[in-house]
C-alpha positions in Angstrom: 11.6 -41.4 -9.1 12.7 -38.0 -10.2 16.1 -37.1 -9.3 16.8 -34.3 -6.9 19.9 -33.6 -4.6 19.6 -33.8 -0.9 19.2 -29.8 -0.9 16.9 -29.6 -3.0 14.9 -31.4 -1.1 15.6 -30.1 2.5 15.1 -27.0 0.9 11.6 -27.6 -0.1 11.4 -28.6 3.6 12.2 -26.1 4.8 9.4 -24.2 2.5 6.9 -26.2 4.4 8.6 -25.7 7.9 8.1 -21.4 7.0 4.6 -22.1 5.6 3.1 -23.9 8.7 4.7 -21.0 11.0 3.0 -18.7 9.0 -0.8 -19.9 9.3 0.2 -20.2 13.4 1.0 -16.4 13.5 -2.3 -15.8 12.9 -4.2 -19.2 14.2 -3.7 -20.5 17.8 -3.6 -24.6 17.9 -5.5 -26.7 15.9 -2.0 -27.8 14.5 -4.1 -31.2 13.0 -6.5 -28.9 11.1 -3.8 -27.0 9.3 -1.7 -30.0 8.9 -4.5 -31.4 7.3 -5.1 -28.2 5.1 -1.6 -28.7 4.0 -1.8 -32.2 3.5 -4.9 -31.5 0.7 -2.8 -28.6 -0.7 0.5 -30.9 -1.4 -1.8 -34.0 -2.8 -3.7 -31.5 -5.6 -7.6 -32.4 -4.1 -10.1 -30.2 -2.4 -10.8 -30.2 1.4 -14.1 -29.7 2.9 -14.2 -28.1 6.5 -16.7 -28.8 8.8 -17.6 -26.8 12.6 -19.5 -25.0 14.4 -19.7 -21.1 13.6 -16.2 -19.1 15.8 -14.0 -21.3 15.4 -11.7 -19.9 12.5 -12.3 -21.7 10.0 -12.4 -18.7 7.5 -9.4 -17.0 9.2 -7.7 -20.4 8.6 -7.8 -20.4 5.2 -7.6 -16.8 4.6 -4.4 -17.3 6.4 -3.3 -19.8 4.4 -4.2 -17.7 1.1 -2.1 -14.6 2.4 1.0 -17.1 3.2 0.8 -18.5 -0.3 1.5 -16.0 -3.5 -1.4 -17.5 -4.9 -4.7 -15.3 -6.7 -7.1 -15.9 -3.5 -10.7 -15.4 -3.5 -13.5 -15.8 -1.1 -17.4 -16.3 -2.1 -19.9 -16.4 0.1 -22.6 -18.8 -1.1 -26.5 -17.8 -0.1 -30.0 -19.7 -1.5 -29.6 -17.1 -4.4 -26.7 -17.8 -5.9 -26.6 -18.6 -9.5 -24.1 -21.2 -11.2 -23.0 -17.9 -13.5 -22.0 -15.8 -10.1 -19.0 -18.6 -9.8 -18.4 -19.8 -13.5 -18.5 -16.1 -15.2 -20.9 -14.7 -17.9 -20.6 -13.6 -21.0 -21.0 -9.7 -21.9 -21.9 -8.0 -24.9 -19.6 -5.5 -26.2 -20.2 -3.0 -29.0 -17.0 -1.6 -30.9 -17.4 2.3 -31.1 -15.3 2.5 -34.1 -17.2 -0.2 -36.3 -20.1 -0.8 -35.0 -20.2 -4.7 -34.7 -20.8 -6.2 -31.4 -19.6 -9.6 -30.1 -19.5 -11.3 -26.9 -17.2 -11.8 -24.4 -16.5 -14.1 -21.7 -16.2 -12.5 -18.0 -14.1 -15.2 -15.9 -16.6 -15.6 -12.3 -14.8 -16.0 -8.9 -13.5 -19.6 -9.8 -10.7 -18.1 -12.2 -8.7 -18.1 -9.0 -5.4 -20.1 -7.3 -7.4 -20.6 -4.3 -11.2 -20.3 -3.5 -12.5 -20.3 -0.5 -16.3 -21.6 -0.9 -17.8 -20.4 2.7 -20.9 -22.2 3.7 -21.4 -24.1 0.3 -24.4 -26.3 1.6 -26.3 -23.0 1.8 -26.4 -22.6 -2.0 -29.0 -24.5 -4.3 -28.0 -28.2 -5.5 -27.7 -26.2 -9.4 -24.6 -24.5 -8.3 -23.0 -26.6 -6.1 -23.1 -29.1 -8.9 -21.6 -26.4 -11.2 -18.8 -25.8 -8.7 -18.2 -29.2 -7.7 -17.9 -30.1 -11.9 -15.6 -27.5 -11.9 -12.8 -29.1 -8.9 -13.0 -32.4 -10.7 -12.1 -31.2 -14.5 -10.3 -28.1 -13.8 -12.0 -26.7 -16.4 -15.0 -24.7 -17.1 -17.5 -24.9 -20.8 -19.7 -21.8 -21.6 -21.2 -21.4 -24.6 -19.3 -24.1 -26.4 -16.1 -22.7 -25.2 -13.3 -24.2 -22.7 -12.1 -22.0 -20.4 -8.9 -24.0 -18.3 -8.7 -23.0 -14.2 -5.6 -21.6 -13.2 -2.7 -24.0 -11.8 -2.9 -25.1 -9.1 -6.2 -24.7 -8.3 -7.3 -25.4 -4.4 -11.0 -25.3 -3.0 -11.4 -24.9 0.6 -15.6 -26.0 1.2 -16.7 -24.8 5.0 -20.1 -25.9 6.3 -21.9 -25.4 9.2 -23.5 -29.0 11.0 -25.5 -27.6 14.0 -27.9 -25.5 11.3 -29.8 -27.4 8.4 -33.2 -25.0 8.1 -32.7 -23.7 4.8 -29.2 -25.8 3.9 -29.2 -27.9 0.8 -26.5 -31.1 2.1 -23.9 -32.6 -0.6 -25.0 -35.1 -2.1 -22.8 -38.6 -1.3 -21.5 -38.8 -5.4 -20.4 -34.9 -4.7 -19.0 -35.1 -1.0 -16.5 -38.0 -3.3 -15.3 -35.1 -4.7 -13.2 -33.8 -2.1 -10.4 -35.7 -1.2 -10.5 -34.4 2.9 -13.4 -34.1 5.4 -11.5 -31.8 8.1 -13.4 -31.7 11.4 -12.4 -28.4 13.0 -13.3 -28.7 16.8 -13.5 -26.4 20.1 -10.2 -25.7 20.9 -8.3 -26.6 24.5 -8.9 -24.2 27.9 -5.2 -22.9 26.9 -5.5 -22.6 23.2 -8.8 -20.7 24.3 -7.3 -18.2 26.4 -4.6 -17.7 24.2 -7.1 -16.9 21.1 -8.7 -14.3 23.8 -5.1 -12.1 24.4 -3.7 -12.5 20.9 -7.2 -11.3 19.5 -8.4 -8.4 21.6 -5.3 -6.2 21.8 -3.9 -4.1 18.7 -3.8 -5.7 15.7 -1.3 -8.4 14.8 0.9 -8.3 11.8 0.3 -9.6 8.0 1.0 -13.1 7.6 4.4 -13.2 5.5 4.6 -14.6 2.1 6.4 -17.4 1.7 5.9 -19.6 -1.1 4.4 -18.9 -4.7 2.7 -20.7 -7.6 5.9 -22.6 -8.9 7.0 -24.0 -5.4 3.4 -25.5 -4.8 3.0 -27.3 -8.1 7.2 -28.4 -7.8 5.8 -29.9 -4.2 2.9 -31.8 -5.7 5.1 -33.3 -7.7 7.4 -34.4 -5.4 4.9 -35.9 -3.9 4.4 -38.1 -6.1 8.0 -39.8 -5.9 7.0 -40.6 -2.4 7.3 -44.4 -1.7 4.6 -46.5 -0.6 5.2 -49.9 -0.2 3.3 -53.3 -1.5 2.3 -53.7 1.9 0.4 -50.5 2.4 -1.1 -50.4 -0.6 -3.0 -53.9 0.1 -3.7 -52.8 3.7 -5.4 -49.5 2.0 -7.1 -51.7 -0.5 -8.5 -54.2 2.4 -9.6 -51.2 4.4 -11.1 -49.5 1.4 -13.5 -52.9 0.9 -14.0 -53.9 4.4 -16.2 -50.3 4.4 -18.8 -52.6 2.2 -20.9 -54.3 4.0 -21.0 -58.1 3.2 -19.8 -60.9 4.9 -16.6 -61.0 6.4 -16.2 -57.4 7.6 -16.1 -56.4 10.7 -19.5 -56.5 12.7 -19.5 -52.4 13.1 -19.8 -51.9 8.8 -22.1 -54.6 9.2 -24.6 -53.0 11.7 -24.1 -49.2 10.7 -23.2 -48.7 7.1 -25.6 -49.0 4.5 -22.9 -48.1 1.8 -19.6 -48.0 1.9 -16.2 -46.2 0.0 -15.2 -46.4 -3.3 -11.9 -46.5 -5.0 -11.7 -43.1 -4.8 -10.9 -43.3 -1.4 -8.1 -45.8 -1.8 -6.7 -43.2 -4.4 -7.4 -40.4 -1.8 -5.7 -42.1 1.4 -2.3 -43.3 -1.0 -2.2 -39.5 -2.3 -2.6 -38.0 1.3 -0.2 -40.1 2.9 2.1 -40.0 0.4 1.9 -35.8 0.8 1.7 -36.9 5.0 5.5 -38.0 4.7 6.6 -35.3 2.5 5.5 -33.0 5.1 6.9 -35.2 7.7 10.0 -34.9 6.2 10.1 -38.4 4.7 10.4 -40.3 1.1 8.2 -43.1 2.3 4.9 -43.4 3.7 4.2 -45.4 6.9 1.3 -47.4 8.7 1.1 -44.4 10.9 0.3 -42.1 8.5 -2.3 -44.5 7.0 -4.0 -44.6 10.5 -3.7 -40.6 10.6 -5.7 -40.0 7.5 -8.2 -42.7 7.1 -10.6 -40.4 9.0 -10.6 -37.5 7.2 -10.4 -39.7 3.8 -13.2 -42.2 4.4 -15.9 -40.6 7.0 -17.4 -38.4 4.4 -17.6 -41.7 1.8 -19.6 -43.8 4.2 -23.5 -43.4 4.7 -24.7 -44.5 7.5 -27.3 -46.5 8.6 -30.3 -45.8 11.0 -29.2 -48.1 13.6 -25.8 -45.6 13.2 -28.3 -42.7 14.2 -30.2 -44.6 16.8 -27.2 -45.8 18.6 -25.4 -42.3 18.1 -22.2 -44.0 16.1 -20.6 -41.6 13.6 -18.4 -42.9 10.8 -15.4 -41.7 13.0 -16.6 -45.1 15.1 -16.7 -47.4 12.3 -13.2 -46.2 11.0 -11.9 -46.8 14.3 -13.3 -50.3 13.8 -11.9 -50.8 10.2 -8.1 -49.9 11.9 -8.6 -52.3 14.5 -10.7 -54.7 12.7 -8.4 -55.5 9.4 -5.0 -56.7 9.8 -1.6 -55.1 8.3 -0.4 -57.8 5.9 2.2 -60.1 7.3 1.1 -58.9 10.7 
């Protein structure tokens, strides 16, 4: 583990503390959902947020982009868009002095700290697949040429479930690529009213600044160091596989899942816990942060089976099961 001193580290805590009372200035409740949000930022992967349209979920992450000193941008995908409008183009130039002409490569909307891909299943499978590429190599190839994304590099997805006319849905292999599923739901009858007198008086503030570039990537690397123990890594593993179905498992992956997670989701739930306890002000992960995050991890990894849809069970249900279902080690 990398050293650091005991300020140091409450320092960075502190960092987090300021960052969280940030977003709220300008977002009432849905304390999960920006915990969440932070959770993806800290572990270095991608979240995708999902809810019905008025409920913030562009105002959270704007939020978030004006309490970071990060490059933000936000694109609004529509059937039209081209993989180019994202990746860049190049342009031809003419020197006035010489004559010659050569081209040049004009960085898209993806050259960015933090990009905020509104609606993305509106947008033709062709350029979701060339942003998607993009989050998983950090990179970008034109014309035989690498281009390397800025550092760090966050993509916030939002998509809307109620409308699918006209919506092009991620393909399972590209949903893998985000490391949280964020549910973003109606808020309570106080959190409600509350939204109604902060939002239709005068104006509210600027969310403050209050951490830059170097802080984020000195935080995801912290959390790293974060312990998890022998324990909770074979309890993720056992979860992980009893999302297959086979025999063995419990009887809800049996009846409702037709295919279940990968190892990319044990990856994903060690990373987000491990960033869970950072933010939580501790050095070691804990069952409870396990149980927190399999959710968000797993229910965008599992498909479903028809019985699933006849019987109205979401993937929520069979995670639910999973955590009850498969015992902690030595328990």
């Amino acid at each position: 583990m990398t050293q650091i001193t005991e300020s140091d580290l409450q320092q960075q805590l502190a960092r987090l503390g300021q960052l969280r009372s940030a977003i709220a200035q300008a977002i009432v409740g849905q304390e999960a959902v920006v915990e969440q949000l932070l959770i993806g930022l800290l572990a270095g992967g991608h979240c995708l947020l999902e809810g019905v349209p008025g409920l913030g979920k562009t105002l959270l992450v704007r939020s978030l982009g004006q309490a970071l000193e990060l490059q933000f941008r936000r694109v609004q995908f529509t059937p039209d868009l081209m993989p180019s409008d994202i990746l860049g183009t190049e342009l031809l130039e003419e020197d006035h002095g010489t004559g010659h002409r050569h081209f040049r490569f004009q960085p898209g909307p993806i050259f960015t700290h933090l990009l905020l891909a509104d609606e993305l299943n509106r947008t033709p499978p062709k350029t979701q697949a060339a942003l998607l590429e993009a989050m998983q190599e950090r990179t970008i190839s034109y014309a035989g040429t690498t281009h390397a994304l800025p550092s760090p590099f966050f993509v916030l997805a939002t998509q809307n479930p109620l409308e699918q006319a006209g919506t092009y849905p991620l393909p399972e292999a590209q949903l893998d690529r985000f490391l949280l599923h964020i549910r973003v739901d109606y808020p309570s009858e106080q959190e409600e009213h509350d939204i109604l007198a902060q939002t239709t008086g005068r104006a509210g503030g600027e969310v403050p600044r209050v951490m830059g570039g170097e802080e984020v990537l000195a935080l995801q690397a912290r959390v790293r160091d974060v312990h998890v123990g022998e324990d909770l890594l074979r309890w993720i593993t056992r979860l992980v596989r009893a999302s297959r179905p086979a025999d063995g498992v419990p009887e809800d992956v049996r009846k409702y899942v037709r295919w279940g997670a990968g190892p990319r989701a044990g990856q994903s739930l060690v990373l987000a816990a491990k960033a869970r306890a950072l933010l939580h002000g501790r050095l070691a992960a804990t069952r409870e942060d396990i149980a927190a995050l399999a959710a968000p991890v797993m229910r965008h990894r599992l498909l479903l089976s028809f019985a699933a849809e006849a019987e109205q069970r979401s993937a929520d249900d069979v995670i639910g099961a999973l955590l009850r279902g498969v015992p902690f080690p030595g328990a």
